[in-house]
C-alpha positions as CSV (number, residue, x, y, z in Angstrom):
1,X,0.0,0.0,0.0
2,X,1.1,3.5,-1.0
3,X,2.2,5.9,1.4
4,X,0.4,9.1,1.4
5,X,2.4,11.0,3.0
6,X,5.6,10.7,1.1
7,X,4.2,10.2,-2.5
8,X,6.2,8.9,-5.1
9,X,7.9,11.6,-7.3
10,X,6.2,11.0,-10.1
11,X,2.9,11.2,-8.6
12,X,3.7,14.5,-6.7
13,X,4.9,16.2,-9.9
14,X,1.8,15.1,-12.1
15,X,-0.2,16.9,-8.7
16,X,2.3,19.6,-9.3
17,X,1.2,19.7,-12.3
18,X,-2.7,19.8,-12.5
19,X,-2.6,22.0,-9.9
20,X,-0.7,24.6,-11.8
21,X,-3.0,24.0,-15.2
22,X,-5.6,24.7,-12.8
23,X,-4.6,27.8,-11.7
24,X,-3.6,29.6,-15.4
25,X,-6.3,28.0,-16.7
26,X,-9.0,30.4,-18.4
27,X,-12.7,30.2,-17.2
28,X,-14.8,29.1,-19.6
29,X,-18.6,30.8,-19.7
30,X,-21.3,28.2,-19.6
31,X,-24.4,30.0,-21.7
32,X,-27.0,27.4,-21.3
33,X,-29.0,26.5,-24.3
34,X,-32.2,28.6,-25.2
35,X,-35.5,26.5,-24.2
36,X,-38.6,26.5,-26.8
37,X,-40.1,23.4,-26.1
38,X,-39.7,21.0,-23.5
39,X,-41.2,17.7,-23.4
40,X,-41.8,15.6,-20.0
41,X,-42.6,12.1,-20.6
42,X,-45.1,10.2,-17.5
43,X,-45.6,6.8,-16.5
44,X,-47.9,6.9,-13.5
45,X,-45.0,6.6,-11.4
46,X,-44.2,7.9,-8.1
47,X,-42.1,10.2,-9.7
48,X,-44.3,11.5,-12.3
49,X,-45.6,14.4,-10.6
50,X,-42.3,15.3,-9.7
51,X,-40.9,15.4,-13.0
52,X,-44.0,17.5,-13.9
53,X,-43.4,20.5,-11.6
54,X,-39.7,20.8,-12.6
55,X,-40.9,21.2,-16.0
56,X,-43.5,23.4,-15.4
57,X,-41.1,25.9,-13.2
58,X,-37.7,25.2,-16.2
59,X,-40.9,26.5,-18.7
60,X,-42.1,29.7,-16.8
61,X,-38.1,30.7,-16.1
62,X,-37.6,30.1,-19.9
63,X,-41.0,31.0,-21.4
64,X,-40.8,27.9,-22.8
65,X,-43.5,25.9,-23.8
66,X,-44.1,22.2,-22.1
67,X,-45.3,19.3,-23.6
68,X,-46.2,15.9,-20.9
69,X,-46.4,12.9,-23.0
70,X,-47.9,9.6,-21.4
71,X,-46.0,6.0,-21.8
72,X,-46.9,2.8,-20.5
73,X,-46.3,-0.9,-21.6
74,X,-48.6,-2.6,-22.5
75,X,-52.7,-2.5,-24.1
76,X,-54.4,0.7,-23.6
77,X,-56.3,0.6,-20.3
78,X,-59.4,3.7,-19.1
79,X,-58.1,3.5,-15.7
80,X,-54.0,3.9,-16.3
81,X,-55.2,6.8,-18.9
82,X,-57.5,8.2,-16.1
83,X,-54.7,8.3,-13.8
84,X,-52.7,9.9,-16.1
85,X,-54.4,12.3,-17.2
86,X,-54.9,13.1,-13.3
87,X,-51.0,13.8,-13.2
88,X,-51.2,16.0,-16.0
C-alpha cells in the first residue's frame, strides 16, 4: 500500500502539475441553451408528478412551452389513462 504521506515523485509532480494548469487556466462561460419546447414524458409513477413541476417551473423561467407525454407498456387501459391524465 502506497504511502500518502511521502508520494512517489512521479505522482507529486503530475499533482504539481494539475494543480498549476488549474490555476492559469482560463474560465470558460457556460451560456445554457435557449428552451422553446420542453417535453416531460409520465408513467404513473411515483415520480411522475415530480418530474412535472420541474418542467413546469424550467418553462415559466424560460418561457418555454411544455409538452407531458404519457408512456406505458402494455394495451391501452381507461383506468392507467385516467390516472394519467390526473398527473397532468
Amino acid at each position: 500500500m502506497p504511502d500518502s504521506l511521502s508520494p512517489d515523485d512521479r505522482d507529486l509532480n503530475t499533482a504539481i502539475h494539475d494543480f498549476e494548469a488549474a490555476l492559469t487556466a482560463k474560465r470558460s462561460e457556460l451560456v445554457p441553451p435557449e428552451l422553446n419546447v420542453i417535453l416531460v414524458a409520465i408513467d404513473g409513477s411515483n415520480q411522475s408528478d415530480m418530474a412535472i413541476g420541474i418542467a413546469a417551473e424550467l418553462a415559466r423561467r424560460t418561457s418555454a412551452t411544455a409538452h407531458v407525454a404519457c408512456v406505458y407498456v402494455g394495451s391501452p387501459d381507461a383506468d392507467r389513462d385516467a390516472a394519467l391524465a390526473a398527473h397532468v
